[in-house]
C-alpha positions as CSV (number, residue, x, y, z in Angstrom):
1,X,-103.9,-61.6,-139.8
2,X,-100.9,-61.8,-137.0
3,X,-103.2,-60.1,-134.8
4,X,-105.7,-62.7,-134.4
5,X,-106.0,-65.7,-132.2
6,X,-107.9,-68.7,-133.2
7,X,-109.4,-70.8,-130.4
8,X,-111.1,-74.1,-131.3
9,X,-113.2,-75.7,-128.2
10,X,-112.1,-79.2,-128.2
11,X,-113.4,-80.5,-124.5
12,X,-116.6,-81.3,-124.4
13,X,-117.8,-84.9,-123.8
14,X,-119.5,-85.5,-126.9
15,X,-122.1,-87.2,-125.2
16,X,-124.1,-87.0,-128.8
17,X,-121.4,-89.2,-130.5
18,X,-121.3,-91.6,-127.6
19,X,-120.1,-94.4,-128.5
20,X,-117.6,-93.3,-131.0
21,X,-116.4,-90.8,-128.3
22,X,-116.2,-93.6,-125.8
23,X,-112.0,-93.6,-125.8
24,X,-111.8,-90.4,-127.6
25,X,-113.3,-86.5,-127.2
26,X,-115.2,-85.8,-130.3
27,X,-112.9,-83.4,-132.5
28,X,-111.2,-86.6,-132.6
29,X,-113.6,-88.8,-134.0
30,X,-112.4,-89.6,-138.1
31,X,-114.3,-88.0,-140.8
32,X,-114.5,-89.1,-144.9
33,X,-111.9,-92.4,-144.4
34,X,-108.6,-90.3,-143.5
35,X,-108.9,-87.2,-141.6
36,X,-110.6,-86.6,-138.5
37,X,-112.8,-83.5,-137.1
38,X,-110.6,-81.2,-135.6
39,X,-108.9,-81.0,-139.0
40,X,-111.8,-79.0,-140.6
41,X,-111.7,-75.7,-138.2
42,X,-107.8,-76.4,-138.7
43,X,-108.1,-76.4,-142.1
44,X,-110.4,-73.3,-142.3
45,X,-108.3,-71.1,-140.2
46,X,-104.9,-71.9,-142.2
47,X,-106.4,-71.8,-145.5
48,X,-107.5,-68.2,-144.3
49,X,-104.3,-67.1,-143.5
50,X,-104.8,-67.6,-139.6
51,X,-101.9,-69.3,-138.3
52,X,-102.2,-68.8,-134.2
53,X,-104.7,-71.5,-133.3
54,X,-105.0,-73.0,-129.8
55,X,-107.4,-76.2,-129.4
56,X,-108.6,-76.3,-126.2
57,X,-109.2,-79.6,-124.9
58,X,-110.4,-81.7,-121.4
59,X,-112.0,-84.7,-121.4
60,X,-110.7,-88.2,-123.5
61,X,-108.0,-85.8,-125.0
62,X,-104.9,-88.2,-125.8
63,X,-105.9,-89.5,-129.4
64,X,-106.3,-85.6,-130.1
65,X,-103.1,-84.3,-128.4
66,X,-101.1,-87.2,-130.6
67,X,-103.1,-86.0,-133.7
68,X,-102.4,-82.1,-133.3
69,X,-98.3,-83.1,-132.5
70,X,-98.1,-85.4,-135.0
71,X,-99.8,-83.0,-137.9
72,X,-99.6,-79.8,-137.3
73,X,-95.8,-78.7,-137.8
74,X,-95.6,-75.6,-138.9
75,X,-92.6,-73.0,-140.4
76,X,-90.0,-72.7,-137.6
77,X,-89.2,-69.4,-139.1
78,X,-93.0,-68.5,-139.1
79,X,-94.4,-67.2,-135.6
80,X,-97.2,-69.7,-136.4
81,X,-98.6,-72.7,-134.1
82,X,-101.6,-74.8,-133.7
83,X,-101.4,-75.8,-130.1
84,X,-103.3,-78.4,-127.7
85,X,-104.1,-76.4,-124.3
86,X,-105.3,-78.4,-121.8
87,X,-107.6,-77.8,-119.1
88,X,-105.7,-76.8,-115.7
89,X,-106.2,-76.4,-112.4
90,X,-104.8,-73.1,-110.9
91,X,-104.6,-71.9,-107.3
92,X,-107.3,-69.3,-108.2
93,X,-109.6,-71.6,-109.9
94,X,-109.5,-75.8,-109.1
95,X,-112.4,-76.8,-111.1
96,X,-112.6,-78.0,-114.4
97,X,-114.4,-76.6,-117.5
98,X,-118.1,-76.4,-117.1
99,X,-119.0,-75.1,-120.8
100,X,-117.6,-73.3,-123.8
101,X,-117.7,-70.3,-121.7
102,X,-115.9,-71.1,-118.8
103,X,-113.0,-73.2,-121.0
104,X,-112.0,-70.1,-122.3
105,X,-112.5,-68.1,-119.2
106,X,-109.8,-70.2,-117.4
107,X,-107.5,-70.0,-120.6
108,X,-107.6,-65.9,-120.7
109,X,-104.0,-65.4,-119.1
110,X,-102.8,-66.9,-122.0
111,X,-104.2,-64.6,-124.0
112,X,-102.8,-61.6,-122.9
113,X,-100.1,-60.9,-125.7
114,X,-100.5,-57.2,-126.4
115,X,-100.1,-58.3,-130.5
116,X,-103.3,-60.1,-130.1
117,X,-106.1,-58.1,-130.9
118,X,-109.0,-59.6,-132.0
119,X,-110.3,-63.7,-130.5
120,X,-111.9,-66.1,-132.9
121,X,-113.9,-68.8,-131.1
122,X,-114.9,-71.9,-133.2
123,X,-116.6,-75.2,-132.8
124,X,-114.8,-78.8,-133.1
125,X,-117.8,-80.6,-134.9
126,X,-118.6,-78.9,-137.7
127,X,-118.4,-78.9,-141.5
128,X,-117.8,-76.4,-143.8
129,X,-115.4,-74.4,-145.9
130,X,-115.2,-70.7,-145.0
131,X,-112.8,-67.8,-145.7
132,X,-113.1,-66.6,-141.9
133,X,-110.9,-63.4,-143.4
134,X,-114.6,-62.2,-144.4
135,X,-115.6,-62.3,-140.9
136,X,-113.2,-60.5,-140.0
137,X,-113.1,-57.7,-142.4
138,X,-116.6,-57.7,-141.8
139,X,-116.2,-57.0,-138.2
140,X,-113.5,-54.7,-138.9
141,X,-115.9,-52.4,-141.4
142,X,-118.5,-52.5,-138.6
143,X,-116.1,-51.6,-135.7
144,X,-118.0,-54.8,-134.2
145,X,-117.1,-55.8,-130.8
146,X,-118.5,-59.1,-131.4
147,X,-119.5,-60.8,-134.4
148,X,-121.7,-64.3,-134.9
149,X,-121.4,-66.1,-138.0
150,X,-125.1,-67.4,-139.1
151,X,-126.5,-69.3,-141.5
152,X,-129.5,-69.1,-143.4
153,X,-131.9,-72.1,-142.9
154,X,-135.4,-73.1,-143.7
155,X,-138.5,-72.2,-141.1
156,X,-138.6,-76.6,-140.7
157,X,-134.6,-76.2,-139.6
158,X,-135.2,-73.5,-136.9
159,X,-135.5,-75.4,-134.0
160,X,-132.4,-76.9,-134.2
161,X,-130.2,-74.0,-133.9
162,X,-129.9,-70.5,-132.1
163,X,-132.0,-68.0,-133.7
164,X,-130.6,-64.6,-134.5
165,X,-132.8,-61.5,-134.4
166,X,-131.1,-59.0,-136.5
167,X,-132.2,-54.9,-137.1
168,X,-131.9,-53.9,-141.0
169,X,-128.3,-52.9,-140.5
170,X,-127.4,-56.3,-139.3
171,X,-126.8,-55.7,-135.4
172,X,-128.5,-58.7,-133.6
173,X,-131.2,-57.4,-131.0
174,X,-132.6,-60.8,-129.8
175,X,-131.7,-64.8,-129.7
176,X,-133.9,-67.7,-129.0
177,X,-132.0,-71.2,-128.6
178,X,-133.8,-73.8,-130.1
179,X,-137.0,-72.4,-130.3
180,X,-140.5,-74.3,-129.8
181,X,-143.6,-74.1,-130.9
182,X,-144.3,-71.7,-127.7
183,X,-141.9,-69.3,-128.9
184,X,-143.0,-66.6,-131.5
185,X,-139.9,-66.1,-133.7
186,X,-141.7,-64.6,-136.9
187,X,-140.7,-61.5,-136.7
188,X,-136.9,-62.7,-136.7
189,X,-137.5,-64.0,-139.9
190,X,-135.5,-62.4,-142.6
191,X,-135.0,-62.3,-146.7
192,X,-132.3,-63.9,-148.2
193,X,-131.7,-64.1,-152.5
194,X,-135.6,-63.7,-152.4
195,X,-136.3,-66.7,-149.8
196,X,-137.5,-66.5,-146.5
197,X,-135.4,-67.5,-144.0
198,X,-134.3,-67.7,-140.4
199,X,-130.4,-67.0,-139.4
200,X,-128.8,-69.9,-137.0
201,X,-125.5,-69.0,-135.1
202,X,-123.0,-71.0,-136.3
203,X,-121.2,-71.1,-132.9
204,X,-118.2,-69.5,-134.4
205,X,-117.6,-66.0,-132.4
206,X,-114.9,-63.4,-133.2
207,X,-114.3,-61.0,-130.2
208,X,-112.6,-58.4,-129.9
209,X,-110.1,-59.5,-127.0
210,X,-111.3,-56.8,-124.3
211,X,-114.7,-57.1,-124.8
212,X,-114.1,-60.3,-124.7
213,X,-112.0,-60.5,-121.3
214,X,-114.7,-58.0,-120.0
215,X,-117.8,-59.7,-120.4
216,X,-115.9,-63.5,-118.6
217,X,-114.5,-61.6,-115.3
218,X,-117.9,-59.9,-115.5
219,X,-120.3,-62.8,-114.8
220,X,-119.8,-66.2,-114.3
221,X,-122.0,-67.7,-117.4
222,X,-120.5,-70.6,-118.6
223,X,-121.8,-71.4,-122.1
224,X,-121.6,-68.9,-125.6
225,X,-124.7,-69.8,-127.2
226,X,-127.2,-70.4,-124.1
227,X,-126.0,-67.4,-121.7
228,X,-122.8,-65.1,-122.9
229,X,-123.5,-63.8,-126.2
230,X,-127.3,-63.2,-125.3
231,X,-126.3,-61.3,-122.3
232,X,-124.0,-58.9,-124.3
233,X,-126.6,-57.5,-127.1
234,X,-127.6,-54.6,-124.6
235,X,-123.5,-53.9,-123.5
236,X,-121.9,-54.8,-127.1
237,X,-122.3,-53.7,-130.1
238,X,-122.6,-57.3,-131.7
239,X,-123.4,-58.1,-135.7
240,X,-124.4,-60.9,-137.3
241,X,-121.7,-61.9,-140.3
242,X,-124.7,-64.0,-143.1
243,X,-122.5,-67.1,-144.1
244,X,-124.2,-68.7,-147.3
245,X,-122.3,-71.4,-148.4
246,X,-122.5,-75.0,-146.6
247,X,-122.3,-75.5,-143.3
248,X,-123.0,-78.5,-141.2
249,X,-123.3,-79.4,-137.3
250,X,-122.1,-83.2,-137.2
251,X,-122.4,-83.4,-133.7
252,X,-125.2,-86.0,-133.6
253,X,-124.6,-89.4,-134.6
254,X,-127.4,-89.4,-137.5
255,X,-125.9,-86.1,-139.1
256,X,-122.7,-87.4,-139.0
257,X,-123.5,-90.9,-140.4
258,X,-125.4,-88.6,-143.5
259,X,-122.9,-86.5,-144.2
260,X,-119.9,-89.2,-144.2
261,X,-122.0,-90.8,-146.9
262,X,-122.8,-87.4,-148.8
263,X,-119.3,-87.2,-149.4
264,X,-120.0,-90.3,-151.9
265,X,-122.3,-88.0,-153.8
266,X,-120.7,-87.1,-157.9
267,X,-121.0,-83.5,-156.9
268,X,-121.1,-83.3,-153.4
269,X,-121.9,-79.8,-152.0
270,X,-118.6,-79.6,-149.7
271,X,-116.0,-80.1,-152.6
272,X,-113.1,-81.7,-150.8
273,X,-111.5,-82.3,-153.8
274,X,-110.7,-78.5,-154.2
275,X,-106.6,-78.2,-154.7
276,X,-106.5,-74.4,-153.7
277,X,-108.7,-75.4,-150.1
278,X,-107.0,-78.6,-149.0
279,X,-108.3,-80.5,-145.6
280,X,-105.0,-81.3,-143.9
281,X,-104.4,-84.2,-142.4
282,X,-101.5,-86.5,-140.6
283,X,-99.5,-87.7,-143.8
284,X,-99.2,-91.3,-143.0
285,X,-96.7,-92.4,-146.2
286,X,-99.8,-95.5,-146.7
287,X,-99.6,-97.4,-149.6
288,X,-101.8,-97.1,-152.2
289,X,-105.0,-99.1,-151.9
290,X,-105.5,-102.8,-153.3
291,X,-108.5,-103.8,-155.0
292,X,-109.3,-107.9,-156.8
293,X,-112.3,-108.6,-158.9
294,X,-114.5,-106.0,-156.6
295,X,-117.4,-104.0,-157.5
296,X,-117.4,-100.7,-155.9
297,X,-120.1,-97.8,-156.6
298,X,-120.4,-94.5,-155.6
299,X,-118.2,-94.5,-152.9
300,X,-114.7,-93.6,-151.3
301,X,-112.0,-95.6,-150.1
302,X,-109.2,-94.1,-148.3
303,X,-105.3,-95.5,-148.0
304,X,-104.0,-98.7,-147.2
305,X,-107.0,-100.8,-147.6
306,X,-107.1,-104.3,-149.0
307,X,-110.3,-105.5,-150.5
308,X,-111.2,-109.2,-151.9
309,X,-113.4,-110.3,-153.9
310,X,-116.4,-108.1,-152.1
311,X,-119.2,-105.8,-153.3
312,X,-118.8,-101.9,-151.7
313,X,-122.4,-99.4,-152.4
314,X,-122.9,-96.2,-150.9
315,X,-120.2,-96.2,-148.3
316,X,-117.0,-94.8,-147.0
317,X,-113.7,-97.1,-145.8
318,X,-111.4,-95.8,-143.8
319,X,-107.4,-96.0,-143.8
320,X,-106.3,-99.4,-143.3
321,X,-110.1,-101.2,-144.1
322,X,-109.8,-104.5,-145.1
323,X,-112.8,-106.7,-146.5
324,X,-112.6,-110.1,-147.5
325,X,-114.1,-111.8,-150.3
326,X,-117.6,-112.5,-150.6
327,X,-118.6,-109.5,-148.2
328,X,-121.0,-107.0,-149.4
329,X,-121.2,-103.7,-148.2
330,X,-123.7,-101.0,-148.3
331,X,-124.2,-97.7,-146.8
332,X,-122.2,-97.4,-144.0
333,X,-118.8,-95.7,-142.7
334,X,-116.2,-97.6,-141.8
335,X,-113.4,-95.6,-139.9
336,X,-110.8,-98.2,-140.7
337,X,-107.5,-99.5,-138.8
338,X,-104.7,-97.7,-136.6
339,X,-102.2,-100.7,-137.9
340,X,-101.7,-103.6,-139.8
341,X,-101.5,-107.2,-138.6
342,X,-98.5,-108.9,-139.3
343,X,-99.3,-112.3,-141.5
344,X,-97.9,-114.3,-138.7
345,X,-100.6,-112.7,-136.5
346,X,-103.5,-113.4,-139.2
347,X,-102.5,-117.1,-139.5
348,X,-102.4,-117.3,-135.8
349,X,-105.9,-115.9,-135.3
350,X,-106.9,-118.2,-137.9
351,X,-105.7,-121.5,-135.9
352,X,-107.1,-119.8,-132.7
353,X,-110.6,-119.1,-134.6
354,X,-110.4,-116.0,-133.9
355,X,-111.3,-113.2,-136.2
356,X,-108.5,-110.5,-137.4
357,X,-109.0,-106.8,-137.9
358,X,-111.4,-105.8,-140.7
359,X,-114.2,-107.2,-142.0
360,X,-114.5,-111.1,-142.6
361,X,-116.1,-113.4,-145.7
362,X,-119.0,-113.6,-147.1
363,X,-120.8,-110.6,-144.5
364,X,-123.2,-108.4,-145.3
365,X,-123.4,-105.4,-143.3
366,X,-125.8,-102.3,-144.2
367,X,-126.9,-99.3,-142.5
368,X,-123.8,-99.1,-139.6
369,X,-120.6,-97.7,-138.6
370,X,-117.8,-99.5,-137.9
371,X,-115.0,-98.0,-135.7
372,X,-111.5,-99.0,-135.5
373,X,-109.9,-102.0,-135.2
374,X,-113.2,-103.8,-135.4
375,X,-112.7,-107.3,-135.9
376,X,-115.9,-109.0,-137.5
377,X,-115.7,-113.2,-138.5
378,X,-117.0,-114.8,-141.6
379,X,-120.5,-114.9,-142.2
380,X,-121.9,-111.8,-139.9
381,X,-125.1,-109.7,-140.7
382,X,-125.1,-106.7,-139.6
383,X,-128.4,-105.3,-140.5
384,X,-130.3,-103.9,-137.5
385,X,-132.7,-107.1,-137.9
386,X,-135.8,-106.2,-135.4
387,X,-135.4,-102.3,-137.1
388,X,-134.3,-101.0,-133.0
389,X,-134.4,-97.0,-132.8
390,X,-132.0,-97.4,-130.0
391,X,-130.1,-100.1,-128.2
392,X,-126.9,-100.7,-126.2
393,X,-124.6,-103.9,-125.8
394,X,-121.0,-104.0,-124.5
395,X,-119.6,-103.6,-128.5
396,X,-122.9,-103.2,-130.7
397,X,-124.8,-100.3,-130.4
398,X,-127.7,-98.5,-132.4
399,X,-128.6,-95.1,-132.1
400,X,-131.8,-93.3,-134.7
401,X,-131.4,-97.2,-136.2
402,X,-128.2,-96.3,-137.0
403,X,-125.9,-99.4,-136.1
404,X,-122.4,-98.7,-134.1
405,X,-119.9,-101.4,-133.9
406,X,-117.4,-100.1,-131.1
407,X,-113.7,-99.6,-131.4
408,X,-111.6,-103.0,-130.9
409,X,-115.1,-105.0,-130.8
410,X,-115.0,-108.2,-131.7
411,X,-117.6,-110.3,-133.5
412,X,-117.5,-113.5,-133.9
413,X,-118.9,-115.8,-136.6
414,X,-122.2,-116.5,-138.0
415,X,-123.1,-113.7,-135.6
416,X,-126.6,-111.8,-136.9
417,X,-127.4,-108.7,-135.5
């Protein structure tokens, strides 16, 4: 697969993950305790024998760009790399990225190795396990000049997702984004293992590279799924590749709350468990995690934590979490701790009254998600008391009555929220 480039869009704002993408873009946000999202398009392209990847990144991009160094180190003896490219200004083009589109567009003299044949476009927020080699022989056995990955979903799912249009032989004809009740997409409804269903772009693109060079000098379009891929059905010949297996979008701050905690599941249906797919991740030598006379139920607890005495359900702690005793715990994602405090710092914060990293004693949270380096005192509820839809504060926010305690917030005691 040496002649095929993987490109992972990693610049948006992530406005949908706001505040978790506050201080960081949102491929960097952690997923499931210990990795974070950019290491799932990563993962998939490596797995599948893809080894060229560039991550194209612009806005709150440090935490990613130490991530990707710090990780990704591949064979010196392989011609391999997984490689942050940041947006640039250029004497032919000083503005900055204004959609998927476009970040590529000003990226495409980098592009221009003559071994490079084919470009595979792919999202930074999603979830899923995919041999993308199926895509491409796929695209190959069509002699496709573009191909869309889609997944089936339900006629209830449609309107969250572009809508392929496809003719019996797979070519896509038509594409409504999101549609509405106004929009009359029954006859794009297809059959699939006997059900009825409706095929939703994935946002993961393969191109051949001088189509795909072609269609950005030719117009100025700057987004994939709104404007660039349905301009080219009538100028390229463009397939759609059916994709069955499980596939999320976890770019909304309820679907990524719901799938951190589905993870918890006995037989979750994205098996990250699986020894011949690994997720791979920044190998942080942690030590093992320490538990005393806890109860903990259906959940997962990552590396380095250090719990007391405290009762965990339904819920997901991150590297580094610590929970004192008395605490209970219930559905809700933690992301954990960039460090440990030193015990002279902990006794300090003690005489100063002030709380340390984690989560204090005898607290009951439920229903939130804690980012890092949270520091929560003794005695908190965090329980989303007057049942708010949405609210912001300077560290507590809720979003669909989801609860958000920020990164480095700090709550102090007795505090109810």
């Amino acid at each position: 697969m040496s002649d095929t480039l993987c490109v992972i869009l990693g610049g948006g704002r992530g406005t949908r993950l706001f505040p978790l993408t506050k201080e960081r873009c949102k491929p960097a946000v952690p997923l499931a305790g210990k990795y974070r999202l950019i290491d799932i398009p990563i993962s998939n392209c490596l797995n599948s024998g893809l080894d060229m990847i560039y991550v194209l990144t612009q806005f709150n991009s440090e935490s990613l760009n130490k991530h990707i160094a710090r990780t990704y180190k591949l064979d010196r003896f392989s011609k391999g790399f997984v490689e942050i490219m940041a947006a640039e200004q250029s004497l032919e083009n000083t503005d900055w990225s204004q959609g998927t589109a476009d970040a590529v567009r000003h990226c495409l003299k980098h592009f221009l190795n003559p071994v490079i044949k084919r470009i595979l476009v792919l999202s930074g927020d999603q979830l899923y396990k995919f041999n993308l080699q199926d895509l491409i022989n796929f695209h190959n056995s069509r002699k496709s000049q573009i191909t869309i990955a889609c997944n089936p979903v339900s006629s209830d799912k449609a309107s969250e997702f572009g809508i392929m249009g496809v003719s019996k032989e797979g070519r896509i004809m038509n594409f409504v984004e999101k549609p509405g009740q106004k929009d009359d997409v029954k006859d794009m409804m297809v059959n699939i293992d006997n059900r009825n269903c409706f095929l939703a772009s994935m946002g993961i693109y393969l191109f051949e590279k001088e189509a795909l060079i072609d269609i950005l000098k030719k117009n100025r379009k700057v987004d994939f799924g709104k404007e660039i891929i349905p301009d080219s059905f009538k100028t390229k010949l463009t397939y759609a590749f059916i994709y069955k297996g499980y596939w999320r979008d976890i770019g909304t701050m309820k679907s990524f709350y719901e799938e951190n905690l589905l993870l918890t599941d006995r037989v979750p249906e994205l098996d990250i468990f699986d020894e011949h797919w690994p997720i791979f991740t920044r190998q942080r030598d942690l030590p093992p995690s320490k538990i005393e006379s806890s109860n903990i139920e259906r959940s997962m607890v990552s590396d380095g934590c250090i719990i007391d005495k405290a009762e965990i359900k339904h819920s997901v702690l991150g590297i580094r979490s610590r929970i004192k005793e008395g605490s209970k715990i219930e559905d809700t994602v933690i992301l954990g701790c960039d460090y440990y405090e030193s015990i002279d710092t902990i006794k300090r914060n003690e005489q100063n009254r002030l709380p340390s990293m984690g989560i204090g004693k005898n607290c009951f949270i439920k229903g939130a998600i804690i980012d890092k380096n949270a520091r929560i005192g003794d005695n908190v509820k965090i329980i989303n008391r007057d049942n708010l839809k949405n609210y912001d504060s300077d560290n507590i926010y809720i979003r669909d009555g989801i609860i958000i305690v920020a990164k480095n917030a700090l709550i102090a005691d007795n505090t109810e929220i």
